[in-house]
Structures are given as structure tokens and as C-alpha cells.
C-alpha positions in Angstrom: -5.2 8.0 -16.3 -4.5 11.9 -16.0 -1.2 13.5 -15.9 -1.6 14.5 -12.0 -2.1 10.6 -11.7 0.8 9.4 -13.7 3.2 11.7 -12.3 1.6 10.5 -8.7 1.7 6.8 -9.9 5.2 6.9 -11.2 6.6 8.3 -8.1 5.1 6.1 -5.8 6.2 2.9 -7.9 9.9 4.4 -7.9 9.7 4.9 -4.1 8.1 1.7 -3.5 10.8 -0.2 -5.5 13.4 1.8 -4.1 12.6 0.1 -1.1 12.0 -3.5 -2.2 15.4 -3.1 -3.1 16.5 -1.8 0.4 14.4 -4.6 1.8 15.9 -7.4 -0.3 19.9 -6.2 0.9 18.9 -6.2 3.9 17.8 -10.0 4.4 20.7 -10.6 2.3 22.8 -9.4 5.0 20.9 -10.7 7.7 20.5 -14.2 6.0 23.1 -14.9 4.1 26.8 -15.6 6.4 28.9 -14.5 3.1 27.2 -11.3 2.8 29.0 -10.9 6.4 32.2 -11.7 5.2 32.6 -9.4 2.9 31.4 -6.5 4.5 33.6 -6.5 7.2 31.1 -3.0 9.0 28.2 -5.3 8.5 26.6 -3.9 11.3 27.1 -0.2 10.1 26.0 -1.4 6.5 23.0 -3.2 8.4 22.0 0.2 9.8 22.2 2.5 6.6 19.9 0.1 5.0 17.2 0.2 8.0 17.7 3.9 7.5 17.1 3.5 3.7 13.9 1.4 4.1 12.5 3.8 7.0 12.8 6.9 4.6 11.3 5.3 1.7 8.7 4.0 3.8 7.7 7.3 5.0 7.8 9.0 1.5 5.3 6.1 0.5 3.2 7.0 3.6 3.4 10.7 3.1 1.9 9.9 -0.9 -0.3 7.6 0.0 -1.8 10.3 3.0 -1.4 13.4 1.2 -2.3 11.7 -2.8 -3.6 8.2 -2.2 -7.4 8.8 -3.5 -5.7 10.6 -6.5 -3.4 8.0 -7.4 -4.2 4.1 -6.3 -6.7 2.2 -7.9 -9.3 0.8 -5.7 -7.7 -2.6 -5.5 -4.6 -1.1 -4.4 -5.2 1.4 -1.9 -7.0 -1.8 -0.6 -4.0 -3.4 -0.5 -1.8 -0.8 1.1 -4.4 -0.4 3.5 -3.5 -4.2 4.7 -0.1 -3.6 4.6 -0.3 -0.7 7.3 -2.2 -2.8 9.5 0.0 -5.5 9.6 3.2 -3.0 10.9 1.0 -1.8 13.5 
């Protein structure tokens, strides 16, 4: 792996886990009838973290569009593919 790659790779894993993590609050919240209790703007929290998963999502896209052959192995960008055409 290059240095372009790397720096490509590294970025994309960050953004990607960023969102996992965005991801995972959010079915906490939706899930889990503590999580509502002590949020007492559950629905405002529920919103900032749709808004957190939509603008990891599209830096992820934008990578993957712009950097994709440069960065994903073959396996991966396999997968990612996938992934895109399950949302639509």
C-alpha cells in the first residue's frame, strides 16, 4: 500500500466508523425504552443522529466516487457495491 492509499484508507475507515457509531446510538434510542428516559428531547437527539449518519454517509459516498479504485481492495469495493444497492 502507497501513501495516497493509506491516507485514502485511513480516512474512509474513520468515516465509516464514525458512523457505525452514529448507527449503533441511534437503535439505542429507538430500541431501548431507558435510552428514552433519560433523554428527556429524545426526539431532537433522534434527529441529530439521523443528521450524523446522513453526513458520514455522504463523505463515505463522496470517497468511495471520487477515490474508490485508488483505495478499496477488490473484495471491498465489492462489498460496498452491495451495500448501495440494498439503500436503493
Amino acid at each position: 500500500m502507497d501513501l495516497r492509499q493509506g491516507y485514502l484508507q485511513s480516512s474512509y475507515n474513520h468515516y465509516i466508523a464514525e458512523r457505525d457509531k452514529h448507527v449503533l446510538d441511534l437503535e439505542v434510542y429507538l430500541s431501548n425504552p431507558v435510552a428514552v428516559g433519560e433523554h428527556p428531547h429524545i426526539g431532537e437527539e433522534i434527529r441529530k443522529k439521523i443528521e450524523e449518519v446522513d453526513k458520514y454517509d455522504s463523505i463515505v459516498s463522496t470517497l468511495i466516487a471520487r477515490y474508490g479504485d485508488q483505495m478499496l481492495d477488490k473484495t471491498e469495493e465489492d462489498r460496498v457495491k452491495e451495500d448501495q444497492n440494498a439503500k436503493n
